[in-house]
N, C-alpha and C positions, 0 to 999 in steps of 0.2 A: 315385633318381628324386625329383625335384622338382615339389610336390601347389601349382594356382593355385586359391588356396583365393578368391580375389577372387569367384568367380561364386555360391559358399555364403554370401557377408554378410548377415544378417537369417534365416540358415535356422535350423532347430531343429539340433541335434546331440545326440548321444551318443558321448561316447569311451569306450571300455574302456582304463582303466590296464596298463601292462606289473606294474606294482608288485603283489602282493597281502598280506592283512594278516592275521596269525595270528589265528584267532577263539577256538578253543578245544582242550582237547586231548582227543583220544577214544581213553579207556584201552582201552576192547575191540577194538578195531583197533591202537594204539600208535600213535598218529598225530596229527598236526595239524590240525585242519581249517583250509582257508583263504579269505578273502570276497573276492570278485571285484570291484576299485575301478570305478567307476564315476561320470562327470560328465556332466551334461547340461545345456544352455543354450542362448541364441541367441549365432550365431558375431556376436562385435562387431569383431572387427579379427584379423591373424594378421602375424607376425614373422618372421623368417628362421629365430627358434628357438624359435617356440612360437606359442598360439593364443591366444586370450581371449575367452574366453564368458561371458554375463551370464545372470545368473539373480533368482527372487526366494525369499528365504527368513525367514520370520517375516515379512513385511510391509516388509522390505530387498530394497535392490537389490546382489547381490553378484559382483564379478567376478572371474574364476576364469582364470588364465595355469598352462598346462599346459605345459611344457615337448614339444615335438616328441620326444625320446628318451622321455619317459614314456608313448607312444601305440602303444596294442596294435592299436585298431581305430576307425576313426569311421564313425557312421551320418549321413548328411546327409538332412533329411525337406523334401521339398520344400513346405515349411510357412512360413510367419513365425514368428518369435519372438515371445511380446511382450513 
């Protein structure tokens, strides 16, 4: 299924990455822990293979292209970005 992501432009978002990333390891269990990736931004544009959301960090403006295959889950917040 194919997402018309055209009517989200300007909305806030949150994707959950498919990816997640080793944090630490916990000997008393023998195990990994692992941190659940996460982006969020305003949706500025979207591709046949991916999304691009902007965001602001340290007083930048940074834009962030997520590939479609790395997308576990998007929240769309009927909100503006700013």
């Amino acid at each position: 299924m194919k997402m018309n992501w055209e009517p989200f432009i300007g909305y806030l978002v949150n994707v959950t990455m498919h990816e997640n990333y080793g944090l630490t390891f916990d000997s008393k269990n023998d195990q990994t822990l692992y941190e659940i990736v996460f982006k969020s931004g305003k949706l500025t544009s979207f591709y046949e293979d991916g999304l691009l959301l902007e965001t602001v960090r340290e007083n930048h403006k940074v834009n962030i292209f997520i590939p479609l295959s790395s997308i576990k889950c998007v929240e769309m917040f009927d909100i503006k970005g700013e």
